[in-house]
N, C-alpha and C positions, 0 to 999 in steps of 0.2 A: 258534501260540499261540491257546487259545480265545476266542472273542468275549466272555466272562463274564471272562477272565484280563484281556484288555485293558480292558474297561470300568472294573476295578480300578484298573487299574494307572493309567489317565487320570483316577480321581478323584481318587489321591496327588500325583500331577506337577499338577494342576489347582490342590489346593489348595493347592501350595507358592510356583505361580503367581501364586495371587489371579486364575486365569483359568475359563474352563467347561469342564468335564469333554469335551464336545463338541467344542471345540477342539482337544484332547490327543488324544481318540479320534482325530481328523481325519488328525491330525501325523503318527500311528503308523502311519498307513494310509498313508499316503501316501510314508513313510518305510517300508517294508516292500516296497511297490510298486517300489522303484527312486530315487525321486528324492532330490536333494540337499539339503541345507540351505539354499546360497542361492538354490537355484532355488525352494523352497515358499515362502521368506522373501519373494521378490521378484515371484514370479506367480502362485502361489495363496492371495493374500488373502483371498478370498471363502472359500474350502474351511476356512481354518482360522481364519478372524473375526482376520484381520491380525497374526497371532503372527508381531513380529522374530525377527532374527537371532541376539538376545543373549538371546530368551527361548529359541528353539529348541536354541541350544547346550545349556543348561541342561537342558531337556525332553530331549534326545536323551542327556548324560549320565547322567541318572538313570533312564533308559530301561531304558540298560546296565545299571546297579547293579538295578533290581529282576528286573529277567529272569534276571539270574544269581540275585540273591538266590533267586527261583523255580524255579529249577533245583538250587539245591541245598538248598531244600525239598524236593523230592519225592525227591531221593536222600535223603535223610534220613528220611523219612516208609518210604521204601520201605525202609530199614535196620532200625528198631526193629520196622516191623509181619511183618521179616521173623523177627523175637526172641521175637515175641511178644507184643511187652510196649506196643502203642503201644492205649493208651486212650482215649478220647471227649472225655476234656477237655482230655488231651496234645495233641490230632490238632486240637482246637481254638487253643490256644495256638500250636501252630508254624503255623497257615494262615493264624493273626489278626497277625503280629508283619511290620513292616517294617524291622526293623533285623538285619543281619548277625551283631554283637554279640548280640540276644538270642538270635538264631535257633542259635547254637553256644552257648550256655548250655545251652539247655533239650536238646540231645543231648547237652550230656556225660557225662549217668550211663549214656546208652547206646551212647556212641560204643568202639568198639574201640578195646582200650588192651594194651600190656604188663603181666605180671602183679605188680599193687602190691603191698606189703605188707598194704594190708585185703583182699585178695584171697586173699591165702596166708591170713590169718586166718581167714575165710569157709571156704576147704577145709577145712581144720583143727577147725573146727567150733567156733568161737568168739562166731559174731552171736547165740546164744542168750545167753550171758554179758554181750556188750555190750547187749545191748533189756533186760537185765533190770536192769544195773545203772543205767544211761540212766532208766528207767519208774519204778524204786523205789531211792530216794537212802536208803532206812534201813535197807538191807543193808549188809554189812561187805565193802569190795571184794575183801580179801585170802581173808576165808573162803569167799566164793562160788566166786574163781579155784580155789582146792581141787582142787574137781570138776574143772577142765579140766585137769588137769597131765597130759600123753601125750607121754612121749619120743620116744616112735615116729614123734609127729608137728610135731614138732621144738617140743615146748614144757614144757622144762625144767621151769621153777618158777613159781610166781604172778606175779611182776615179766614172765614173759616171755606169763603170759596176759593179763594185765589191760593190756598196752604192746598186744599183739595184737587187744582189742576197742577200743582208742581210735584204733588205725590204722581201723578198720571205720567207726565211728562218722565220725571227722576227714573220712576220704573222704568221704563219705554227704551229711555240713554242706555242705563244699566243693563240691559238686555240683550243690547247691538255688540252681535259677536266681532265683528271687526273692531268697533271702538274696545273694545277689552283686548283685543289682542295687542291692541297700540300700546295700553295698560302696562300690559303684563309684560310687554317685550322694555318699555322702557322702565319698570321696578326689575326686572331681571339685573336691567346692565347698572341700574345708579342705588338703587334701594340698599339698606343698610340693614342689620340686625343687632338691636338694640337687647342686652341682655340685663337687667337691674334687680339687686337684692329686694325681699319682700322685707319690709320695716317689722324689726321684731327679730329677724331670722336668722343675725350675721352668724351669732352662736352656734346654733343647731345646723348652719350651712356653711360649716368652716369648708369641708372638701370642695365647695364650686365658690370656692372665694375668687380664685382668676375670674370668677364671671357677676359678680358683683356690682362690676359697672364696663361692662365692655362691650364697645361697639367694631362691626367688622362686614365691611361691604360682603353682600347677599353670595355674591359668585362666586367667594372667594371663601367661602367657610367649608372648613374642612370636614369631613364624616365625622371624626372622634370631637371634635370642638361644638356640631350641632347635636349628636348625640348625648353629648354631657349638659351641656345647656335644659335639652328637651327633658333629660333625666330630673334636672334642677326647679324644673317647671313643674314634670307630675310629683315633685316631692314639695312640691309648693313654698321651694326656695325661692326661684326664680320667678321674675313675670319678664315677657319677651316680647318684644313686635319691629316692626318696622317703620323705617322711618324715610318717608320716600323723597322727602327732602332736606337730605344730610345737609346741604352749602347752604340751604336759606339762613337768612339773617334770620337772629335770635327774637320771636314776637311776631313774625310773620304769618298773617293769617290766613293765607292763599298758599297752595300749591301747584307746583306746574304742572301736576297730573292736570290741573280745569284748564290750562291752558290747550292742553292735548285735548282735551273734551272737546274747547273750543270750535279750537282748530278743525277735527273733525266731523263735527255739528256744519262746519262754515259759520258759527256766528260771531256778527260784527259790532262791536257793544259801541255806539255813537251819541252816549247819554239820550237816549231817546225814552220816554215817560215809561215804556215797559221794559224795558234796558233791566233797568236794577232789579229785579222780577227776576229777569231771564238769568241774570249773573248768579243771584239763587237758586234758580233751579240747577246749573251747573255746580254749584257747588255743593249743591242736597247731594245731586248725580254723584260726585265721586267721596262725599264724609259720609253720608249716611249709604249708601248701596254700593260701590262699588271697591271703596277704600277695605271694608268691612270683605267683601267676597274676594279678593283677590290676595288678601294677607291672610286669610283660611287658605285659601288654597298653596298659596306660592311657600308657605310654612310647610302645610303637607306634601309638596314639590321638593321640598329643601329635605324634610326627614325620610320621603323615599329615597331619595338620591342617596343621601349620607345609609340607612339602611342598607341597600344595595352594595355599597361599596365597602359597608362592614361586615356583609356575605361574603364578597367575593374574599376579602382578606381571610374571613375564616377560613372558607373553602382550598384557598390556597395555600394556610397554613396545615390546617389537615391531611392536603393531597402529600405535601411534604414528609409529616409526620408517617403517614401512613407507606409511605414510600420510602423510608428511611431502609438501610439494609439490615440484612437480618446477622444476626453472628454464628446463625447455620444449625445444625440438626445435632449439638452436644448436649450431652447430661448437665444439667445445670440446680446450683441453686438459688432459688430466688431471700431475699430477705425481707423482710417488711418491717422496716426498723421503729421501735419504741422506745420510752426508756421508762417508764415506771409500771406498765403491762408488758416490758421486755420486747426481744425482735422476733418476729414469726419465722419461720425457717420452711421452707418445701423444698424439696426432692425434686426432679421431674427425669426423666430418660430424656433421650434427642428426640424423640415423636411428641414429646411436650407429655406425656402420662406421667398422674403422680403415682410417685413410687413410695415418699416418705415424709413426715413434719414432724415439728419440735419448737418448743417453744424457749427459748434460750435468756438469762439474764447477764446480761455482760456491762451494763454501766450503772446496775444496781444493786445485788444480793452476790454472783460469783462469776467472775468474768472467768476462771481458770476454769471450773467446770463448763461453763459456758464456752468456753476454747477446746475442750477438751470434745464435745459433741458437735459442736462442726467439723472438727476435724476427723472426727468416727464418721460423720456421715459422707463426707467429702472423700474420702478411702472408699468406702464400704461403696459407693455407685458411680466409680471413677467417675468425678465430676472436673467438668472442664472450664467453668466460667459459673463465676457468682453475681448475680444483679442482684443489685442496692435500691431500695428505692430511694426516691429522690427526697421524704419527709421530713419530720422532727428525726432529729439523732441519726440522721443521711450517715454524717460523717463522720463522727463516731462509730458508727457502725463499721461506714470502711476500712477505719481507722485501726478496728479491735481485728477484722478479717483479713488485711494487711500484715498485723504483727502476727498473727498465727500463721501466715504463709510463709514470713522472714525467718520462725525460728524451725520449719522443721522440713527437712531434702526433700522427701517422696512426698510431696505435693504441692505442685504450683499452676492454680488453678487463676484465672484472670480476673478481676475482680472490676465491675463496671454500675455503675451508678445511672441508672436508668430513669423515666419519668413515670411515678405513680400517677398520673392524673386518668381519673375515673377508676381506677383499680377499685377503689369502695364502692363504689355504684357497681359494679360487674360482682364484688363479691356478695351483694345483699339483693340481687337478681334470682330471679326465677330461673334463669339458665343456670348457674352456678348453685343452687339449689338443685337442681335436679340432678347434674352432673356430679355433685360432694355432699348428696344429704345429710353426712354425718360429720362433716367438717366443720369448725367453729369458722363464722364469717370474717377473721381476720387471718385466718390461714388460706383461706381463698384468695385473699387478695396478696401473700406471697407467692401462691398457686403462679396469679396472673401477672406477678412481675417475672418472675422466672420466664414465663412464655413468651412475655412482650420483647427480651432479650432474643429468642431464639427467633419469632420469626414476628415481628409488629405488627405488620396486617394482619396474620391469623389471628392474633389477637384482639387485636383495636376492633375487629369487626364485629364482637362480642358486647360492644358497649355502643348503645347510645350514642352517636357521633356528636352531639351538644353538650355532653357528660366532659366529654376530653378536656374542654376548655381551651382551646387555643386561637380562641376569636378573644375581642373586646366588644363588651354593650351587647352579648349575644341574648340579655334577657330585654334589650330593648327595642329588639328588629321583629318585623312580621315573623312568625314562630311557623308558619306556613309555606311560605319561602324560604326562612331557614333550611329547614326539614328538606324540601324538596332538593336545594341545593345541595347539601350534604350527601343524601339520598344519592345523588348522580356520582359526587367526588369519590364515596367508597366503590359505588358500581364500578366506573372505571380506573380506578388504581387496583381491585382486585380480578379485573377483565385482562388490564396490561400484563399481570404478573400472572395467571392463573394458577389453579388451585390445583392437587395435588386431589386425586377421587379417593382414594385410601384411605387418606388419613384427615381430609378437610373437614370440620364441624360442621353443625348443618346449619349456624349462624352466618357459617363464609359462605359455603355451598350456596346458600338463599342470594347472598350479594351476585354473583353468578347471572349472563345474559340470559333469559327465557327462564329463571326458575323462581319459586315462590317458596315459602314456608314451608309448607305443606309436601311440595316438592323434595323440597331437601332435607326433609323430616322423613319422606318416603327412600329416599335414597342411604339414610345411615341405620334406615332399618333394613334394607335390602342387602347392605353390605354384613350387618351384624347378621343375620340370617343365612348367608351362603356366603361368608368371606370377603374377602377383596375384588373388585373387578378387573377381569385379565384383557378386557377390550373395550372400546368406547361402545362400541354398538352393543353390547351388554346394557346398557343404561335404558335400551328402550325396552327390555324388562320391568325398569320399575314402573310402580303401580302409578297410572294415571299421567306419563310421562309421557305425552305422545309426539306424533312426530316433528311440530313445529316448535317443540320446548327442546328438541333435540337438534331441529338444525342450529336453533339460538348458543345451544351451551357447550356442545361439544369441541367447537374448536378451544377455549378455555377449559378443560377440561383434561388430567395429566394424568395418566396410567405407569406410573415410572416400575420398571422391570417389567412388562406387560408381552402379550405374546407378538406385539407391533410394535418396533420402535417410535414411528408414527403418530403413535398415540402416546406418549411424553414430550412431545413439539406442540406444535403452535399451527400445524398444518391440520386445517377444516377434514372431517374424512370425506364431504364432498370433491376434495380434490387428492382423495390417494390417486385416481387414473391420470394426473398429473407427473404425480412421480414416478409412476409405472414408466409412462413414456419415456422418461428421466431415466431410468435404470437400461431400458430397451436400448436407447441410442448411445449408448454409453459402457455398454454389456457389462453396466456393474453391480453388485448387490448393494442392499440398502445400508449392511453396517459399513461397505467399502467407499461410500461413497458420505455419507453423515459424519460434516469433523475435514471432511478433504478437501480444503480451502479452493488448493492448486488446481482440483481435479471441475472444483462447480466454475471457477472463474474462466474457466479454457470454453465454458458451454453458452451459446448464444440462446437468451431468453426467450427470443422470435420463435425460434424455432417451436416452441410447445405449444405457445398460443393458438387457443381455437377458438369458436360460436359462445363456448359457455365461461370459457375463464381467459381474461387477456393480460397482458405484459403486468399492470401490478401485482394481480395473484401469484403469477410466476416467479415475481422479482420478488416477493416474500417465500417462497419456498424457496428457492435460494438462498436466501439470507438462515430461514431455519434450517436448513441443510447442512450450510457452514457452520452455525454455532445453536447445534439444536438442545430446546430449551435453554434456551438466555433467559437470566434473569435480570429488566431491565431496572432493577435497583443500584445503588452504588457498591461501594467497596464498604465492607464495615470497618468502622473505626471512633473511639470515642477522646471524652477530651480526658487529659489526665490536669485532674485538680492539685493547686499547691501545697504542697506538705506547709504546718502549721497555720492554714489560714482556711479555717473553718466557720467564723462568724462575721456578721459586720463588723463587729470590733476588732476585727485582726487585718483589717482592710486598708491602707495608707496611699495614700495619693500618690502614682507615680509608678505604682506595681504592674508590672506587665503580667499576664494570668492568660489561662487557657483558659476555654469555656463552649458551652452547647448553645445555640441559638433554639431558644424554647418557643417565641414568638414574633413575627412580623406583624408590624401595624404599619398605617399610612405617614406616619411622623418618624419613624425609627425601629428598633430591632429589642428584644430584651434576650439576655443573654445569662445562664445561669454558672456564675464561677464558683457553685460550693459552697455559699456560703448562706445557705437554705434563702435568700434575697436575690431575685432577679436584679442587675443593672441593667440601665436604658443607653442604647449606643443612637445619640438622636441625628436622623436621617442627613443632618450638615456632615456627622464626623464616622458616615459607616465606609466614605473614600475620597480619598485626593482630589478627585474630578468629581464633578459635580452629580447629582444623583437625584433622580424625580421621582422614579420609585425605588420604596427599597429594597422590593421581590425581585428585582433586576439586579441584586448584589448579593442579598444572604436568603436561605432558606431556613425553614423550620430545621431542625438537628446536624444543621452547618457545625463543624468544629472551628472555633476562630479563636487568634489571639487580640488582648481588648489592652488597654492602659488603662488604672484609674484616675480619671480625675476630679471627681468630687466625692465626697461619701458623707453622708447629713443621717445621724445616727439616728437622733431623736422621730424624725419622718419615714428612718427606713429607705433611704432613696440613695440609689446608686448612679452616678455619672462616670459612662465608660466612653471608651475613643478607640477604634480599631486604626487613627491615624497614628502609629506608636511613636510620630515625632510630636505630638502635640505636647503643650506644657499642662501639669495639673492648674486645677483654679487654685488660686490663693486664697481668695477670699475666705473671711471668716475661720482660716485655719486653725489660728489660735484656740476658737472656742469649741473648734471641732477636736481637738487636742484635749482640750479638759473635759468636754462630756467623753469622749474615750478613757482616758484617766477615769473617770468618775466610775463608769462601766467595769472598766477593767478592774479594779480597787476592790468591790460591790462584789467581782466573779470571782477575784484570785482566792479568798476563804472558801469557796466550795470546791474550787479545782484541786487545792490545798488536800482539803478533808475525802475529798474523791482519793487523793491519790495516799492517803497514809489508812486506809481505812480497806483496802484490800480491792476496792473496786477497778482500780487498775493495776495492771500485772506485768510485774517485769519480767524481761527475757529468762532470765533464771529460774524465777517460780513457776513457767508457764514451762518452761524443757522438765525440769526436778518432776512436777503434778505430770506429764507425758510420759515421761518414762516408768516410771510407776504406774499410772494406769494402763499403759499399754503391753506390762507383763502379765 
């Protein structure tokens, strides 16, 4: 790309940035060069005047969109100037435009097409008839066509000359990029979105019944509203269009779009004999060519937009997820709860290695024995925290791991309910294959609850990031864009946190700036070979690593107990003679100075700055000096769910509950209290003051408290209020009372037979079976 192309191209991304062209130039360069996003993000401050991570994503997106845009300018350029036809003002026009959109406007009167009807008109020798009747309205249309009538050339009669120059003309309008911009700028701001059941389909399309007949201005439709619609459409519930004049009267056969035609044309309808002619062809111009090409288009304008914006919601519920804190390096075990194939049980040490599994029946064949081998196992690898997953018999589960911790002293281990999503898909993986060949695939996936407790990212980065599921319509979006966007979210949330060289998998390892697969496949064989590594620059031993995969990774990259403190930080080793200096003018060593708050803040940052590394590098080794290896995750902490309310039926209007924020979308927040049923806390009731988005209030594994206030049993649908003065709905209570009744009625004979039948255990039979088996 030329140095003129990129200067461009950094004052667009600049100014969209609110940043200096110069910084953009920087990015590009530097990005072109090789390097990563969060390695520029994170140690070349100085090069690019401290552009984040979240500005650079951006910058690096629209990167892509103008260089393509710019490449298919100049096929384009090269198309028409190969025709002939490309002019001085045209050639100006397509080199001055940054939009996609106009840039295919302005070739469409030159882009190769199939032969049209104004086309065959044109051969046929017709565009003299249509410029003459078009330029002079007070010719008589019928007697001009006369002259045209040539069987020969397939035109019969006047009807079939005068249809043949309105074809010529219709094309021609239709084609003038500016009059479509008028178009498209004036359906943007008034155009409606008409969404109507298909006759036949109410039945089979009960879930998009809200969209059955519902109409809702174009601008104003929200990502999860056109998503569900467009869902409703390929299931061919739906049919959908636009209607670009909502206010006209009902029967009205003109739209103002031909007035804009008009308008633009200049022409002046003064009943003049070809008058009614011309008003036709304006009206060909926008029902048949241009109504048609602009409700394609402004439809796929509407489901990128909405796409995009149910990326971002993913992406930013992931980064959340993924960034959730860890509960740290304890023996743990996970459970993978069941009830008729029982709960899966794993072992793991604090490095996440399994150590032990079992397969336990506690809510159907012998809950006492089934008590009695958790508790043998939870001894025998002093285990410090038990994760639940979050599926069928969640809570039961917790429920039976609870009562065995209440009845016996020497062991009280923390018991946390965590989120299975994708666990099965990580257990029936080729990684988790090759890591547990001999493991049954549902013990894998207590394997990965267990680890997702101790440290989430290590884990999550094992799975598929579209596996997790914490988007909405994620199977309705470009699947290519998805990917890529995800792609960046794990990169930098495990660049922020870095990895740990010992003990990281080489699934995480790969997430890592500058490393590939193969890479980090190289590296857990180089550690399995000669052990752990005791220094960064060790790494440029492994096989095929060379030196720019190494300036890439290494500052992510943690050596903890290593023969360098240094190397457990966050500090680049291009910049150890930073610290050196640091220790010189200060005459201190490195343990006396890493941790010494008092000792870094007495020290002026000027002072270190030289040619190669200026005041931000500086001002980050400081900061990792102070508090070296920070982990920028939160505090761990989970929700504790309420005793005796484990289903929707146990759910009553007006219950205040603890609860996990599982997922953020553009309308509101779902939150999971326990009761294996997400409730929706919607975006009016997530705060007092007003609220436009609702990622600017709650995150993914937010702990909140919520109010109930509706619960609709038969649909499954929970309505919650984190406003804890609001009042529940009344509505319809009564009847929501008897289908609870109805419910509860139906369940209390198995809970009954559950509990006279041995399958739950009381404190006494569960101490009397311990003490005995334990002599």
């Amino acid at each position: 790309m030329t140095n003129t192309l990129t200067q461009q191209i950094s004052q667009i991304i600049a100014t969209e940035l609110s940043v200096k062209s110069e910084q953009i130039f920087a990015a590009i360069t530097l990005l072109d060069e090789g390097n990563t996003i969060p390695f520029i993000a994170r140690y070349r401050k100085e090069v690019t005047g401290g552009l984040d991570d979240t500005q650079l994503r951006h910058f690096e997106t629209r990167l892509i969109y103008l260089r393509e845009l710019n490449d298919r300018r100049q096929t384009i350029l090269k198309s028409i100037e190969e025709q002939g036809k490309l002019t001085d003002d045209l050639r100006a026009k397509i080199e001055q435009t940054e939009s996609k959109t106009e840039l295919e406007d302005l070739y469409l009167p030159y882009k190769p097409k199939r032969r049209t009807r104004g086309q065959i008109a044109i051969e046929a020798g017709l565009e003299p008839l249509a410029d003459s009747l078009w330029q002079d309205p007070s010719q008589v249309p019928e007697s001009v066509a006369e002259n045209y009538i040539d069987a020969d050339k397939g035109i019969a009669d006047t009807k079939s000359a005068l249809d043949g120059a309105r074809y010529i003309l219709m094309e021609r309008f239709a084609e003038d990029a500016e009059l479509l911009a008028k178009l498209r700028q004036y359906l943007t701001a008034n155009a409606t979105l008409e969404s109507k059941v298909i006759e036949g389909k109410k039945a089979e399309g009960v879930k998009f019944s809200d969209y059955f007949a519902h109409t809702e201005l174009l601008k104003n439709v929200p990502s999860h509203r056109a998503l569900a619609m467009f869902r409703g459409r390929n299931e061919g519930i739906l049919s959908l269009s636009l209607n670009a004049d909502p206010d006209a009267e009902e029967g009205s056969r003109s739209s103002y779009c031909e007035e804009i035609i008009r308008e633009h044309l200049g022409v002046q309808l003064r009943q003049q004999p070809a008058d009614q002619w011309r008003s036709q062809v304006i009206a060909w111009t926008w029902k048949i060519k241009a109504s048609l090409h602009l409700e394609t288009e402004l439809m796929g304008a509407l489901r990128e937009k909405a796409e995009d914006e149910a990326i971002d919601v993913f992406a930013r519920n992931l980064s959340a997820l993924l960034m959730a804190a860890p509960a740290g390096a304890r023996n743990t075990i996970g459970l993978d709860p069941g009830l008729r194939t029982g709960v899966k049980v794993a072992v793991v040490d604090n490095t996440g290695k399994l150590l032990d599994t079992a397969t336990i029946y506690p809510h159907t064949n012998d809950p006492i024995k089934a008590g009695q081998i958790l508790y043998s196992l939870g001894k025998k690898y002093n285990v410090d925290l038990i994760a639940i997953g979050n599926g069928t018999a969640s809570r039961e589960t917790e429920r039976f791991a609870k009562d065995i911790i209440k009845q016996v002293s020497d062991w009280k281990p923390q018991t946390v309910v965590v989120s299975e999503a994708g666990a099965s898909v990580y257990s029936a993986s080729e990684l988790a294959a090759n890591e547990f060949p001999d493991l049954d695939v549902s013990l894998r996936g207590a394997v990965s609850i267990a680890r997702r407790l101790q440290d989430p990212l290590a884990e999550l980065v094992k799975i598929e990031p579209k596996a997790i599921g914490v988007g909405q319509y994620q199977h309705d979006v470009n699947q290519t864009q998805l990917a890529r966007k995800l792609d960046a979210v794990v990169e930098d949330c495990v660049n922020a946190v870095g990895v740990n060289l010992n003990t990281a998998s080489a699934p995480l390892l790969a997430r890592v700036a500058g490393m590939t697969k193969t890479l980090a496949q190289n590296i857990v064989a180089y550690r399995d070979e000669n052990g752990r590594f005791s220094t960064r620059a060790e790494l440029k031993k492994v096989s095929r690593l060379g030196p720019k995969a190494f300036e890439q990774c290494a500052g992510f990259m943690r050596i903890i107990d290593g023969k360098n403190p240094l190397d457990a930080s966050s500090v680049h080793p291009e910049a150890y003679p930073v610290v050196e200096k640091i220790l010189q003018a200060t005459a201190s060593t490195l343990q006396d100075l890493m941790g010494n708050a008092t000792k870094i803040h007495s020290l002026d940052a000027k002072q270190f700055v030289d040619e190669q590394f200026g005041l931000p590098t500086v001002n980050d080794i400081f900061k990792e000096l102070e508090k070296p290896g920070r982990d920028p995750r939160g505090e761990f902490k989970t929700a504790t769910f309420m005793d005796g309310v484990e289903d929707i039926k146990d759910l009553k209007s007006g219950m205040i509950l603890e609860g996990t924020i599982t997922n953020v979308t553009n309308f509101g927040a779902f939150v999971d209290i326990g009761v294996h049923q997400d409730g929706l806390v919607h975006i009016s009731m997530l705060s007092n003051s007003f609220v436009d988005d609702p990622h600017k209030v709650v995150k993914t594994g937010d702990v909140v408290k919520v109010k109930v206030l509706e619960v609709d049993i038969p649909r499954k649908r929970i309505g919650l209020t984190m406003r804890l003065d609001d009042k529940p709905v009344e509505k319809n209570q009564n009847e929501q009372n008897q289908n609870r009744k109805k419910v509860e009625r139906s369940d209390r004979l198995s809970r009954q037979d559950r509990n006279h039948s041995g399958n739950s255990f009381s404190n006494n039979a569960f101490a009397d079976a311990l003490k005995g088996w334990k002599k």
